[in-house]
PyMOL CGO cylinders between C-alpha atoms (Angstrom):
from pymol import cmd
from pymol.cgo import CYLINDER

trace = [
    CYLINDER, 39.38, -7.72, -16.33, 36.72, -5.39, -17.75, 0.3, 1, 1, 1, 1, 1, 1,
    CYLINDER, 36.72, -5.39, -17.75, 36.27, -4.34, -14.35, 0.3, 1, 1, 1, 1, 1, 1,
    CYLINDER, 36.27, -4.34, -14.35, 39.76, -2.81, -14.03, 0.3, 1, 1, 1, 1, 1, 1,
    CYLINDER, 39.76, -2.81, -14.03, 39.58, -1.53, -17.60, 0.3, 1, 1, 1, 1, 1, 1,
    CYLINDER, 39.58, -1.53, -17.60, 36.75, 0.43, -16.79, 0.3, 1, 1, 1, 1, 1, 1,
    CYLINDER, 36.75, 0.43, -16.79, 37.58, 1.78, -13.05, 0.3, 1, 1, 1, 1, 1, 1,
    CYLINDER, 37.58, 1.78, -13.05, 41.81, 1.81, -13.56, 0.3, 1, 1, 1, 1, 1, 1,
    CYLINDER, 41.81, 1.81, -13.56, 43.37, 1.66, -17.19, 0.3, 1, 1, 1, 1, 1, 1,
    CYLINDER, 43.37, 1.66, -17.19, 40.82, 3.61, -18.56, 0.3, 1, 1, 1, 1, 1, 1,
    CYLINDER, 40.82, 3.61, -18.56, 41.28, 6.73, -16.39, 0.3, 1, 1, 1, 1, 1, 1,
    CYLINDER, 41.28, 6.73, -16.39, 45.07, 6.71, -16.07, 0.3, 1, 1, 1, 1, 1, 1,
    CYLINDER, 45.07, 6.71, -16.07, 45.22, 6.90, -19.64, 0.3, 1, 1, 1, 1, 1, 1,
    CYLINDER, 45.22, 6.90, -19.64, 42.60, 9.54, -19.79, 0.3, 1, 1, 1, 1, 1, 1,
    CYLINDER, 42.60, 9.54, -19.79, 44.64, 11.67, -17.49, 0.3, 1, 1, 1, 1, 1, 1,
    CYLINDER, 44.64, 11.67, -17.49, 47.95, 11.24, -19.49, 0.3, 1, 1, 1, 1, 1, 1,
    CYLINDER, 47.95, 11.24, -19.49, 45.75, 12.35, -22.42, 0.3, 1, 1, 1, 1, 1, 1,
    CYLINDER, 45.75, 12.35, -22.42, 45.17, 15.62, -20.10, 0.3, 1, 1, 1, 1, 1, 1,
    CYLINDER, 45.17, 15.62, -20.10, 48.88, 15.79, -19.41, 0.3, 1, 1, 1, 1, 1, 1,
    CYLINDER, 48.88, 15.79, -19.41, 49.63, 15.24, -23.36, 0.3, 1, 1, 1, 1, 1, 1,
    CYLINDER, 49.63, 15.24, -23.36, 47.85, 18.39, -24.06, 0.3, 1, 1, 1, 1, 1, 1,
    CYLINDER, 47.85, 18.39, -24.06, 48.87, 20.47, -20.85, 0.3, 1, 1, 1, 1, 1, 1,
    CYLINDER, 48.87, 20.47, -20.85, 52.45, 19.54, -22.26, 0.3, 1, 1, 1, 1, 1, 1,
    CYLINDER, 52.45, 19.54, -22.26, 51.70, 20.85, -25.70, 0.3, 1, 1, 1, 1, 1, 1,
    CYLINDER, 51.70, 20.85, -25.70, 50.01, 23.91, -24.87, 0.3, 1, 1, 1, 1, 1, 1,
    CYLINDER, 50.01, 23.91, -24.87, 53.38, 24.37, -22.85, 0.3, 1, 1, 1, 1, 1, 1,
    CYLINDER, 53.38, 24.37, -22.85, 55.56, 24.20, -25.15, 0.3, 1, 1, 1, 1, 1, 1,
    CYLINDER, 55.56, 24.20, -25.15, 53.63, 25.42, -28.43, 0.3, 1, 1, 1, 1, 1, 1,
    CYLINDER, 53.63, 25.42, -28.43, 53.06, 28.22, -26.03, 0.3, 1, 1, 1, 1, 1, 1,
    CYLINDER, 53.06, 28.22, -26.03, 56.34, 29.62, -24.13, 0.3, 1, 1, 1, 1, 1, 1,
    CYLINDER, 56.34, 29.62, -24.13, 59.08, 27.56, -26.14, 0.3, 1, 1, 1, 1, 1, 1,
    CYLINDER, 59.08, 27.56, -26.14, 57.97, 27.30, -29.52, 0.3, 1, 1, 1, 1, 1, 1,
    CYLINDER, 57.97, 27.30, -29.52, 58.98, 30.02, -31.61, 0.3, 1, 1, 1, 1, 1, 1,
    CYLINDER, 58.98, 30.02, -31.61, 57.17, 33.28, -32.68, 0.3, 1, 1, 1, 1, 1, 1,
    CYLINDER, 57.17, 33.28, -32.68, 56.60, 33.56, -35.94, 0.3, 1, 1, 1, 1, 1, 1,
    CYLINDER, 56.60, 33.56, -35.94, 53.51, 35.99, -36.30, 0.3, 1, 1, 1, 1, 1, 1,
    CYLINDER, 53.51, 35.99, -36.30, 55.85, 38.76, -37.05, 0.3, 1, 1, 1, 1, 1, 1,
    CYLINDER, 55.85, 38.76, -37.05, 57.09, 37.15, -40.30, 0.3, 1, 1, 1, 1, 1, 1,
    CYLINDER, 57.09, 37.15, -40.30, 53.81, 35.42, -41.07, 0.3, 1, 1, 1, 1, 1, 1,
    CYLINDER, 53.81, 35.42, -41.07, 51.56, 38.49, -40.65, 0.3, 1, 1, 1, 1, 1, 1,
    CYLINDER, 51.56, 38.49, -40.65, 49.30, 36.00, -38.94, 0.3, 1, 1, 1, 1, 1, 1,
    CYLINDER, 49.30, 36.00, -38.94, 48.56, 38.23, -35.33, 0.3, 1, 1, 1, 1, 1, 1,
    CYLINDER, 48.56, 38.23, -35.33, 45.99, 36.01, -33.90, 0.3, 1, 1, 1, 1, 1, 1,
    CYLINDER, 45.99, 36.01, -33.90, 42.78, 38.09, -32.58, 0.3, 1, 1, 1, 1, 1, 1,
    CYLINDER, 42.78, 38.09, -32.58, 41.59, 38.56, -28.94, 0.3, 1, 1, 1, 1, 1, 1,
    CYLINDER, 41.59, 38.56, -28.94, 38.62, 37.13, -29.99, 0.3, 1, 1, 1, 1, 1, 1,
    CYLINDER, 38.62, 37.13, -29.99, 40.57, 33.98, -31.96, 0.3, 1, 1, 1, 1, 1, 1,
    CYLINDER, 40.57, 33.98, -31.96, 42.65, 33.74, -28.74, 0.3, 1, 1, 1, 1, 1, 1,
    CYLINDER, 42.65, 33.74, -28.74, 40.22, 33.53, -26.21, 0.3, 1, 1, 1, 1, 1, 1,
    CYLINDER, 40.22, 33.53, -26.21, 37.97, 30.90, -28.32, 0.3, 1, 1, 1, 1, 1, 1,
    CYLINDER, 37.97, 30.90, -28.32, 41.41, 28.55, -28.46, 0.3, 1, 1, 1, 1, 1, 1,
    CYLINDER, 41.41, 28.55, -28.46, 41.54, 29.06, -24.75, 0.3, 1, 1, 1, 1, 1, 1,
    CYLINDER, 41.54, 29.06, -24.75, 37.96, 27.97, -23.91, 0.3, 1, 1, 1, 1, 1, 1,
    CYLINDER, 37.96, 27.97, -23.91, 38.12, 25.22, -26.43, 0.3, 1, 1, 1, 1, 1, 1,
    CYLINDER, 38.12, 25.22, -26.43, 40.95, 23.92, -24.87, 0.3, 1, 1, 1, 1, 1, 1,
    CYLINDER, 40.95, 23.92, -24.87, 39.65, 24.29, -21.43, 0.3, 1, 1, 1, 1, 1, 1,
    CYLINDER, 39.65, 24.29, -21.43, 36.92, 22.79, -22.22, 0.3, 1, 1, 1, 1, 1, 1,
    CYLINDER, 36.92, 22.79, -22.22, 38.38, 19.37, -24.01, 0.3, 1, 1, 1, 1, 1, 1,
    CYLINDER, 38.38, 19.37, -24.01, 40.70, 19.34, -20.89, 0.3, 1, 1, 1, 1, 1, 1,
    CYLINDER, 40.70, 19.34, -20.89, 37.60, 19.48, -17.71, 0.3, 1, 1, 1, 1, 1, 1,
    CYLINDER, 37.60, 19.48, -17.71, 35.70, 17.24, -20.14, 0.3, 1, 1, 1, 1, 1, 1,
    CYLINDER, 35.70, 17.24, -20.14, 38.39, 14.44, -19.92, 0.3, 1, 1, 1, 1, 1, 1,
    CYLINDER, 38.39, 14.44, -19.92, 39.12, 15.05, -16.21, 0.3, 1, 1, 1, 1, 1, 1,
    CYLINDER, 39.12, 15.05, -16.21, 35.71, 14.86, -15.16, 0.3, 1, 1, 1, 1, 1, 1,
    CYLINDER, 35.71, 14.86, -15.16, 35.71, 11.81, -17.09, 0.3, 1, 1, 1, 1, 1, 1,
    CYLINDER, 35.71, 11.81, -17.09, 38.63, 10.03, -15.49, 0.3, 1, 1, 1, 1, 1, 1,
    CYLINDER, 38.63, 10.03, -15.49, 37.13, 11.28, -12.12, 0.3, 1, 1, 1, 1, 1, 1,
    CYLINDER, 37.13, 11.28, -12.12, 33.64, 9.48, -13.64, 0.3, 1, 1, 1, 1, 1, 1,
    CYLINDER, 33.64, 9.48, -13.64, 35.52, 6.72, -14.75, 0.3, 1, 1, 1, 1, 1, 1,
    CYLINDER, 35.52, 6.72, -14.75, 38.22, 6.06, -11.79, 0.3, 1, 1, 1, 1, 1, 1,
    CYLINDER, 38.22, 6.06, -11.79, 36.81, 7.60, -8.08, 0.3, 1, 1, 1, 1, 1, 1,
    CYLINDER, 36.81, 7.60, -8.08, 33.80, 6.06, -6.70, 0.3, 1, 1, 1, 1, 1, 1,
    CYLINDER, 33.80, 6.06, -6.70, 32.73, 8.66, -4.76, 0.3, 1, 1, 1, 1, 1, 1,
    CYLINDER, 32.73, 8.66, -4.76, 32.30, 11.20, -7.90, 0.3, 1, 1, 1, 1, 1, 1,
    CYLINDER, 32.30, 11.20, -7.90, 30.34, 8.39, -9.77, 0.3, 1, 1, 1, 1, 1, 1,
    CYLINDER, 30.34, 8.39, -9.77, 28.18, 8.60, -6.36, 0.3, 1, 1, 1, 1, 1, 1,
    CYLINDER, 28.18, 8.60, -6.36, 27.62, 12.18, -6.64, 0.3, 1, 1, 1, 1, 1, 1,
    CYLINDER, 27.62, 12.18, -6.64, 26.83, 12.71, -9.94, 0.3, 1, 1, 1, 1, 1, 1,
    CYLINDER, 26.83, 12.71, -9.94, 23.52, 12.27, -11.16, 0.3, 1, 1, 1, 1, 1, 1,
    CYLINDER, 23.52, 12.27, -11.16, 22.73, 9.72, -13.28, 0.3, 1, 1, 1, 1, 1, 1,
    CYLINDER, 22.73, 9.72, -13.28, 21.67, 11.90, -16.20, 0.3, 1, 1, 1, 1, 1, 1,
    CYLINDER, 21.67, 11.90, -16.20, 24.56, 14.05, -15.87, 0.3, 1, 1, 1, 1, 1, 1,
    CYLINDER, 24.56, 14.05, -15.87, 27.05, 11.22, -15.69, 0.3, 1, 1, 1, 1, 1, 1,
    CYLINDER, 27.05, 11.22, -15.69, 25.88, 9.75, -18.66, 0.3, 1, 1, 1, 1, 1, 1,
    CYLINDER, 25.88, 9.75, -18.66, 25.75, 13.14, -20.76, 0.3, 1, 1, 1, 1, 1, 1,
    CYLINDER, 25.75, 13.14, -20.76, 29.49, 13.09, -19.17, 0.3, 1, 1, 1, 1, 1, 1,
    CYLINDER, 29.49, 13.09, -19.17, 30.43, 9.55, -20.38, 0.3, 1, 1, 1, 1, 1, 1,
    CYLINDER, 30.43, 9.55, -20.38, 28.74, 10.20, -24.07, 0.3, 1, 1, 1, 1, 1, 1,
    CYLINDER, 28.74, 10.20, -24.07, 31.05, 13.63, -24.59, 0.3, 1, 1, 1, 1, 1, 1,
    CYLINDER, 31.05, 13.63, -24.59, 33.91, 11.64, -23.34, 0.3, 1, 1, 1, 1, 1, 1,
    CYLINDER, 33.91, 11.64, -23.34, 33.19, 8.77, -25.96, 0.3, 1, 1, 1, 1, 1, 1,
    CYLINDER, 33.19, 8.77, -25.96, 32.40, 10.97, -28.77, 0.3, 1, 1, 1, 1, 1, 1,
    CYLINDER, 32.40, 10.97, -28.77, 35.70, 13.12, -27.90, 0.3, 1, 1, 1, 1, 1, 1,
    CYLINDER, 35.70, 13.12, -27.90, 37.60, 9.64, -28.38, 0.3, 1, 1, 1, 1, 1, 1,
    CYLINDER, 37.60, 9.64, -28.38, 36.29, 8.65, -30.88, 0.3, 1, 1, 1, 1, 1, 1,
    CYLINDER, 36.29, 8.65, -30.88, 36.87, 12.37, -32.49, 0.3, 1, 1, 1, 1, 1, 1,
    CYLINDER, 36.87, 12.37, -32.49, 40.50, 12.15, -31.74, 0.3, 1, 1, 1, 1, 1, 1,
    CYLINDER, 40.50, 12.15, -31.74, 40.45, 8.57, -32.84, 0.3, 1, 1, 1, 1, 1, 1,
    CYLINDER, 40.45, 8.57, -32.84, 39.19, 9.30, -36.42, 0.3, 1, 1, 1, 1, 1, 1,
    CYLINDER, 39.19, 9.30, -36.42, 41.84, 12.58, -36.67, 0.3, 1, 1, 1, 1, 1, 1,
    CYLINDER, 41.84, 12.58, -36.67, 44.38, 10.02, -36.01, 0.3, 1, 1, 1, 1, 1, 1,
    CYLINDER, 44.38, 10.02, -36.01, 42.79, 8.00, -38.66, 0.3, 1, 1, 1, 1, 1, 1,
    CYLINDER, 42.79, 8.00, -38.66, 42.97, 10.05, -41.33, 0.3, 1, 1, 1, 1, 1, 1,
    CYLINDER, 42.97, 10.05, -41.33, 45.92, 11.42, -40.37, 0.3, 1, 1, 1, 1, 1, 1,
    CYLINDER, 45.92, 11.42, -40.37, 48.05, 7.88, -41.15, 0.3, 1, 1, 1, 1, 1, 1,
    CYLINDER, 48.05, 7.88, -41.15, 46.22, 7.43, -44.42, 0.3, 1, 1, 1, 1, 1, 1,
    CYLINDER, 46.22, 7.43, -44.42, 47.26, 10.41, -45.65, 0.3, 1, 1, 1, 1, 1, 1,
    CYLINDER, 47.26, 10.41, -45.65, 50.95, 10.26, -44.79, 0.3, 1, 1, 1, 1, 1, 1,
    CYLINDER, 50.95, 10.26, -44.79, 53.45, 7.98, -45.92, 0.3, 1, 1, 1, 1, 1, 1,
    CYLINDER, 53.45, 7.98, -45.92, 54.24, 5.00, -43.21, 0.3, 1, 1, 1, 1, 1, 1,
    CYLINDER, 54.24, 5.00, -43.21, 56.94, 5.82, -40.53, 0.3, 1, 1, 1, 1, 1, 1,
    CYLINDER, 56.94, 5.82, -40.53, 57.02, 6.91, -36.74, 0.3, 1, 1, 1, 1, 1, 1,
    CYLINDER, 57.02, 6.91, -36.74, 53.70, 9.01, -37.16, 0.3, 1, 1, 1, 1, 1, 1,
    CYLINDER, 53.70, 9.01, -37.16, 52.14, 5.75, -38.11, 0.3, 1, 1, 1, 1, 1, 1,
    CYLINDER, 52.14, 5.75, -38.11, 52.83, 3.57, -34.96, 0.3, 1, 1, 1, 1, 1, 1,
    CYLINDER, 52.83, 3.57, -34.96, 52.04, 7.00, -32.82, 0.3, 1, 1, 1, 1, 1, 1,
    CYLINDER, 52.04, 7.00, -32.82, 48.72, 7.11, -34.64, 0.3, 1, 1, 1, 1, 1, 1,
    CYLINDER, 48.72, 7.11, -34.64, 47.62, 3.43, -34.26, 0.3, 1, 1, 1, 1, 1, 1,
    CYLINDER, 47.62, 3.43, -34.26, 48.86, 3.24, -30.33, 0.3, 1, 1, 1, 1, 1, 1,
    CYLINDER, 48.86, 3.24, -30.33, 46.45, 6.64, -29.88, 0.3, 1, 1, 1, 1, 1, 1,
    CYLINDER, 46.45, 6.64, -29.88, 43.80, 5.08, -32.07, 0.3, 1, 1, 1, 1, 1, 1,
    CYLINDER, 43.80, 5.08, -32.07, 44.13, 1.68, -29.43, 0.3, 1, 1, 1, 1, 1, 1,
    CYLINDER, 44.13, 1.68, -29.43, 43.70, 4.06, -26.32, 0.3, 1, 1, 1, 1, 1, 1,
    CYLINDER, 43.70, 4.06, -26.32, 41.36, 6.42, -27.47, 0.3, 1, 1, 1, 1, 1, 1,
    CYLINDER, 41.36, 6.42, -27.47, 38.89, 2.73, -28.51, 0.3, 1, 1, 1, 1, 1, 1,
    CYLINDER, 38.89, 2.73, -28.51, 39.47, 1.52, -24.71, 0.3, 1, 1, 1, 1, 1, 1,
    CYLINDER, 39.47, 1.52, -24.71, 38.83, 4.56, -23.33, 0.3, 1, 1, 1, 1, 1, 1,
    CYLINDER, 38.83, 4.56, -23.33, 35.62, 4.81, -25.80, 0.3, 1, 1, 1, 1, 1, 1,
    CYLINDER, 35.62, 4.81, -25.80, 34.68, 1.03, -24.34, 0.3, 1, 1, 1, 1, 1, 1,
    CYLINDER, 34.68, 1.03, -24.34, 35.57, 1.80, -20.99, 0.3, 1, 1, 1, 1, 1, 1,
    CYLINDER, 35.57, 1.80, -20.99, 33.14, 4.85, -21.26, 0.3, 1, 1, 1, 1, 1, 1,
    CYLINDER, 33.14, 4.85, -21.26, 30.34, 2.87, -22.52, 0.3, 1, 1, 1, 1, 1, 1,
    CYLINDER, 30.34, 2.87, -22.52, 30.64, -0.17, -20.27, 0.3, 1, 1, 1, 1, 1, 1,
    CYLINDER, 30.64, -0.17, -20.27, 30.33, 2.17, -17.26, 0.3, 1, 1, 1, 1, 1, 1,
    CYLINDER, 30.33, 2.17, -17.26, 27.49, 4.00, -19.33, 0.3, 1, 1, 1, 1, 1, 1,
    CYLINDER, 27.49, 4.00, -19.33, 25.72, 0.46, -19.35, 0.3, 1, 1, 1, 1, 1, 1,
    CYLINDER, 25.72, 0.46, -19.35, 26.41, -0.56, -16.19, 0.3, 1, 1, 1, 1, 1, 1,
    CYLINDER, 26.41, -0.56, -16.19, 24.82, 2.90, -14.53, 0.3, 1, 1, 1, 1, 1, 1,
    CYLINDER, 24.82, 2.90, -14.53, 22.28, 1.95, -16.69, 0.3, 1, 1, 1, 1, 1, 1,
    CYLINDER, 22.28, 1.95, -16.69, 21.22, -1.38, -15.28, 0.3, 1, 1, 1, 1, 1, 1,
    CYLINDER, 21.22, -1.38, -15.28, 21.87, 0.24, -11.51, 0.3, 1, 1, 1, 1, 1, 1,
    CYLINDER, 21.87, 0.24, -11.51, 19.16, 2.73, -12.51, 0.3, 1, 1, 1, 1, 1, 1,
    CYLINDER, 19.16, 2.73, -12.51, 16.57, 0.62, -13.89, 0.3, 1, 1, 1, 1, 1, 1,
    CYLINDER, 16.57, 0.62, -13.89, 17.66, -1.62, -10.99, 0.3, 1, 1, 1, 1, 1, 1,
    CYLINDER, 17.66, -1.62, -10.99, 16.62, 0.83, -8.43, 0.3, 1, 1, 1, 1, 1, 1,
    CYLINDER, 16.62, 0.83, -8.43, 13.26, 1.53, -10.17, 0.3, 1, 1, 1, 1, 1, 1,
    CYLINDER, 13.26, 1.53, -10.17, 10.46, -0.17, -8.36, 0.3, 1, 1, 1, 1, 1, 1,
    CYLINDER, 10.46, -0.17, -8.36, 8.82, -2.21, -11.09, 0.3, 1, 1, 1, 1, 1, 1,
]
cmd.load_cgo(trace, "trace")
C-alpha cells in the first residue's frame, strides 16, 4: 500500500495540483475581468515578471516531483543529492500550501471553503509522506550501496 502511495497516488495528485494552477492562471488571466483601470493598481514589468517566475517555478518544482515520485527512470537519473534537495522543496511546498489552507478555514466561517480546505490539507499531507518515504527509502539504497 505505501508502495503505491509513494510511486502512483502521490504523483497523480501532484500533477492535478499542476493542472489546478495551470487552470487558474487561465482563467485569472484571459477570462477574469480587468479591473486595473478602475483600481489604479497597473501592475509593474518588474511585479509581472516576478509573478511569472514564481509561478514557473512552484509549477517545474511539482512536476519534477511527480516525475521523482512516479517514473523510475527519472528517479534513476537523478542524483541522489539532487533528488533529495527535490523531494525536501516538494515537502516543504506541501506543507506551505497545507498551512495556507490552514489558516485559511480558521479564519472563515464553516461552509464549502471548509471541506475544500481540509480535502487539500489531506492531499497536500500524503503527498508530504509520500515525499519523505521515497526520501527515506533513497536513503537506505545509498547507504546500501556504500561499501562498509
Amino acid at each position: 500500500m505505501m508502495h503505491m502511495l509513494s510511486r502512483r497516488i502521490a504523483p497523480v495528485l501532484v500533477l492535478m495540483q499542476v493542472a489546478y494552477v495551470a487552470l487558474l492562471e487561465i482563467v485569472f488571466s484571459t477570462i477574469g475581468p480587468n479591473t486595473a483601470e478602475l483600481d489604479h493598481t497597473h501592475p509593474s514589468t518588474s511585479g509581472r515578471l516576478f509573478y511569472a517566475a514564481v509561478v514557473i517555478g512552484v509549477v517545474v518544482a511539482l512536476a519534477g516531483g511527480a516525475a521523482i515520485l512516479g517514473l523510475d527512470r527519472v528517479r534513476r537519473a537523478v542524483p541522489g543529492t539532487v533528488r533529495t534537495v527535490w523531494l525536501a522543496a516538494l515537502i516543504a511546498g506541501e506543507l506551505a500550501i497545507a498551512c495556507t489552507f490552514l489558516a485559511h478555514m480558521v479564519t472563515e466561517p464553516f461552509g464549502p471553503d471548509t471541506l475544500i480546505g481540509t480535502a487539500a490539507i489531506v492531499i497536500c499531507a500524503l503527498i508530504a509522506f509520500a515525499g519523505a518515504r521515497e526520501m527515506r527509502v533513497s536513503a537506505g539504497r545509498a547507504s546500501a550501496d556504500v561499501p562498509g
